[in-house]
C-alpha positions as CSV (number, residue, x, y, z in Angstrom):
1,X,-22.2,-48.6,-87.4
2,X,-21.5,-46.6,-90.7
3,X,-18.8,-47.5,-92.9
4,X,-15.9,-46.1,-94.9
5,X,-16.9,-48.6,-97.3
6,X,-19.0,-47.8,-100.6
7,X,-20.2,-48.8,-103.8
8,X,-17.0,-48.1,-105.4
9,X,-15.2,-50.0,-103.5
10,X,-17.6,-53.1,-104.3
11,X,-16.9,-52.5,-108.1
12,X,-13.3,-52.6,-107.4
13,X,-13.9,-55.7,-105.6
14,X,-12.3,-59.0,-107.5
15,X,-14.0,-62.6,-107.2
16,X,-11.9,-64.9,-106.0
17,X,-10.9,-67.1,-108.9
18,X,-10.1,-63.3,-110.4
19,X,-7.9,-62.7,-106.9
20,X,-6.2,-66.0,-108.0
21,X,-5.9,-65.5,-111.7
22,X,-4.3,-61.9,-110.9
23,X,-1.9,-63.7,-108.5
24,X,-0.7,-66.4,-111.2
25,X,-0.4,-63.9,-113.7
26,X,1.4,-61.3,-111.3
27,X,3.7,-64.3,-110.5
28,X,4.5,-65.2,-114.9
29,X,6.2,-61.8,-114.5
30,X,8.2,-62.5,-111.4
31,X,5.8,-60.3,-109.6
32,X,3.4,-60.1,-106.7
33,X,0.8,-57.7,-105.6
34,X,1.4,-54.2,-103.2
35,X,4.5,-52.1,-104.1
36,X,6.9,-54.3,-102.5
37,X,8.5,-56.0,-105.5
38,X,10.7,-58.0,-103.7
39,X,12.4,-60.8,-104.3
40,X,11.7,-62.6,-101.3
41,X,7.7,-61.4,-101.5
42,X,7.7,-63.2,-104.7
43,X,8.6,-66.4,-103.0
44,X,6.7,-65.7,-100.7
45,X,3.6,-65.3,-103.0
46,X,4.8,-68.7,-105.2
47,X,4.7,-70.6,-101.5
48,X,0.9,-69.2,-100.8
49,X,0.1,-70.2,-104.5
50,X,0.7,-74.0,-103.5
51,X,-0.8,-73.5,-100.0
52,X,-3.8,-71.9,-101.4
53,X,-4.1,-75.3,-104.2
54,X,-4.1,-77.7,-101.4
55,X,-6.7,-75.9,-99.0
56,X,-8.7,-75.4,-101.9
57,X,-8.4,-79.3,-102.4
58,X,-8.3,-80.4,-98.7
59,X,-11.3,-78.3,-97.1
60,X,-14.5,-79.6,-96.0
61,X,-16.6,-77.5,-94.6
62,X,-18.3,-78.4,-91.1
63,X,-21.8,-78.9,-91.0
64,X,-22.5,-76.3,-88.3
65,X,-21.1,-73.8,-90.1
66,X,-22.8,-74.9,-93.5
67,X,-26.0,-74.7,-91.5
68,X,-24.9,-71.0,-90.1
69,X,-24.3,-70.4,-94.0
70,X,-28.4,-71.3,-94.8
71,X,-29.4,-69.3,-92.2
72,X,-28.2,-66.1,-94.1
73,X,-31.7,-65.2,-95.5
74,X,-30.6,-61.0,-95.7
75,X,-28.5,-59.9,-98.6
76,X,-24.7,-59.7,-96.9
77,X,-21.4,-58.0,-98.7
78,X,-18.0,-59.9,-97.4
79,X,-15.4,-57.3,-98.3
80,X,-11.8,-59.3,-97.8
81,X,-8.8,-57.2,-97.7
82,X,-5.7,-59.1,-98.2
83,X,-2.3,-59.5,-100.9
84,X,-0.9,-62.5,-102.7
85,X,2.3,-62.1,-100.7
86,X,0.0,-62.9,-97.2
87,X,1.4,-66.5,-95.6
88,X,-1.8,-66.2,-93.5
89,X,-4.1,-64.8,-96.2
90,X,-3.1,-67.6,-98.2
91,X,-4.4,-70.4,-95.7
92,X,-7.7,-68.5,-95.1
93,X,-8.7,-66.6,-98.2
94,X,-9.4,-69.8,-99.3
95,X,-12.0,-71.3,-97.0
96,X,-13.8,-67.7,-96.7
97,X,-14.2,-68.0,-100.2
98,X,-15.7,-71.5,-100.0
99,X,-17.8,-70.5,-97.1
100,X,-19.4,-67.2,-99.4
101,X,-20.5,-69.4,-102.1
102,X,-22.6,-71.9,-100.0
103,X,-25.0,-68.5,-99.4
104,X,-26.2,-67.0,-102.7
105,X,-27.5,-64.5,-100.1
106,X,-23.2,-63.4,-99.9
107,X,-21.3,-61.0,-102.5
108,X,-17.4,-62.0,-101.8
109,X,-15.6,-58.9,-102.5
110,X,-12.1,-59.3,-102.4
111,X,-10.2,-55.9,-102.4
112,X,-6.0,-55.5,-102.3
113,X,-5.1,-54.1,-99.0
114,X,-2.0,-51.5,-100.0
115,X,-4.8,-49.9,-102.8
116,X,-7.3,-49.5,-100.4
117,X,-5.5,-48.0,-97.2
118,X,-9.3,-46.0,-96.4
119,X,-10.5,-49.5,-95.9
120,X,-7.7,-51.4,-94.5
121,X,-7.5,-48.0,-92.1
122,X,-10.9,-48.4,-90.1
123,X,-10.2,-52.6,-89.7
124,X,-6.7,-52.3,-88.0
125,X,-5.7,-54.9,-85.6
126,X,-3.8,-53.5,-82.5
127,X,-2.9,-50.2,-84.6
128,X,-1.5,-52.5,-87.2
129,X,-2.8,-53.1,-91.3
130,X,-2.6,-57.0,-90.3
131,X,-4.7,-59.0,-93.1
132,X,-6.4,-61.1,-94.2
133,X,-9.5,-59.4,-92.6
134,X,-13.2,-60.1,-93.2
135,X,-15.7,-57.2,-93.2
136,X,-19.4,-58.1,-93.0
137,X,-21.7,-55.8,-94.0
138,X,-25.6,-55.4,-94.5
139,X,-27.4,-54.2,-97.5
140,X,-27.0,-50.7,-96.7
141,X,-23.1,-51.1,-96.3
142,X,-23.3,-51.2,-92.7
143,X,-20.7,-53.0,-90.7
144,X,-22.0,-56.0,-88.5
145,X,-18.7,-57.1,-87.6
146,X,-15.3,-58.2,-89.0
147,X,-13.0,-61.4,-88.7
148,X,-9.2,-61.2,-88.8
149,X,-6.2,-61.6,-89.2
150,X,-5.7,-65.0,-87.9
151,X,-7.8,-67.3,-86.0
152,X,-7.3,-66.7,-82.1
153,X,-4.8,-69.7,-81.2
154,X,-2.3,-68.6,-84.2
155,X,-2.9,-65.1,-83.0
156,X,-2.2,-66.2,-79.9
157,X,0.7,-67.7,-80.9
158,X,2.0,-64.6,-83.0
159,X,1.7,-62.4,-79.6
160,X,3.8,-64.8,-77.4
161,X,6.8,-65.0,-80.5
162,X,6.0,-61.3,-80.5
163,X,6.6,-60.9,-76.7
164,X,9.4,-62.9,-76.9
165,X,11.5,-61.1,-79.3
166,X,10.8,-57.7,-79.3
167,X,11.8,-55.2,-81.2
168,X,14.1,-57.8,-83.0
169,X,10.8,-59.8,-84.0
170,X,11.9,-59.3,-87.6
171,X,15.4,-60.9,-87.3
172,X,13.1,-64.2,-86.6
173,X,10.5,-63.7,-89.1
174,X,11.7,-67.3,-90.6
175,X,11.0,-69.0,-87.8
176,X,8.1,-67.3,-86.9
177,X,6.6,-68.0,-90.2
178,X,7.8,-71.4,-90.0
179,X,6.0,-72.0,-86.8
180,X,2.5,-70.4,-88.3
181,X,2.8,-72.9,-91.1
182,X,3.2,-75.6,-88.8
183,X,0.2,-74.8,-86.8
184,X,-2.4,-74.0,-89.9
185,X,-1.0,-77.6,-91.4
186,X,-2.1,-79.4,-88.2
187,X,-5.2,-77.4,-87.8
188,X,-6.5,-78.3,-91.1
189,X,-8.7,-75.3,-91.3
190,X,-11.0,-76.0,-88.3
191,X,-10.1,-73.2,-85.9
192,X,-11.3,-70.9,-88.9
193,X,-14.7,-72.3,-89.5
194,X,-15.5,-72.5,-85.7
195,X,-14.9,-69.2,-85.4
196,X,-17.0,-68.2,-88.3
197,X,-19.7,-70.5,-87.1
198,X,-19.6,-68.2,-83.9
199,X,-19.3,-64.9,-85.8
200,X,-22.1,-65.5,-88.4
201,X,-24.7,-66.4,-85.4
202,X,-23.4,-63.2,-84.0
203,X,-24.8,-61.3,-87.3
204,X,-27.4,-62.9,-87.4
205,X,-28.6,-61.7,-84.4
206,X,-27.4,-58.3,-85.6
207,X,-29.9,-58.4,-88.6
208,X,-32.7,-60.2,-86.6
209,X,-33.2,-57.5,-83.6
């Protein structure tokens, strides 16, 4: 499959530590990233700063998908699109990163969603710019698949609240965020790296046929 995605975008592309050094700086200004300004986006990024600290502290990766992570023997590109003011980025963003730096065969490149819209366009989720999302690509910038936004069960999860309340989903975002929080904090990261476990062997056989 050819992509939308090209060199240019790769040198746009931020490492992580520079995705969270933009963030805390962004945040000594009482700002956060995309052109929603908001008061309550701000909050919401100075929340995902402190999430992001503890799963950076907190996460051990499974040995399965470490051992996934050695099989990588092809030079990948992991293009994340995602924004400081994401309550799901924040819980995930930091366990992809973790997972790209056990493979010096992986270049992380982390790109803000609302300055890349081409990008963001050609991953949507159910017609919807939903983030984080993971693009994998081969050396020739060709897409082998994609993860995102959300691991299944909190997806899952999201389309039952959504179900439930319509088109006045929004008047319960506080609660809805509230339950997501709950369910990452009890899940501890594992839903995420099983499912990357099962994407990467999918890749892998991608690259290998």
């Amino acid at each position: 499959m050819s992509n939308v995605i090209k060199p240019q975008h790769l040198e746009a592309g931020m490492s992580y530590s520079a995705y969270r050094q933009l963030i805390d700086n962004l945040l000594d200004q009482s700002k956060t990233t995309g052109p929603n300004q908001s008061e309550s986006y701000v909050k919401y990024t100075e929340l995902n700063v402190r999430r992001m600290r503890r799963v950076e502290k907190t996460t051990k990766l499974q040995p399965e998908l470490i051992a996934q992570l050695e099989k990588v023997n092809q030079s990948w590109v992991w293009v994340l699109l995602t924004e400081g003011w994401c309550g799901d980025a924040a819980q995930s963003v930091p366990v992809i990163a973790q997972m790209a730096e056990v493979s010096p065969n992986i270049q992380l490149h982390i790109l803000l969603r609302d300055e890349h819209p081409e990008v963001m366009d050609a991953y949507l989720t159910n017609g919807g710019r939903s983030i984080p999302k993971l693009i994998c690509l081969n050396e020739e910038l060709e897409t082998l698949g994609s993860w995102g936004p959300r691991p299944e069960a909190a997806q899952q999860l999201f389309d039952e609240f959504k179900e439930r309340y319509g088109d006045k989903f929004r008047d319960h975002y506080s609660e809805w965020s509230e339950q997501l929080q709950l369910w990452y904090a009890r899940d501890r990261t594992q839903a995420i790296q099983e499912e990357f476990s099962r994407e990467i062997a999918s890749w892998l056989a991608i690259t290998s046929a």
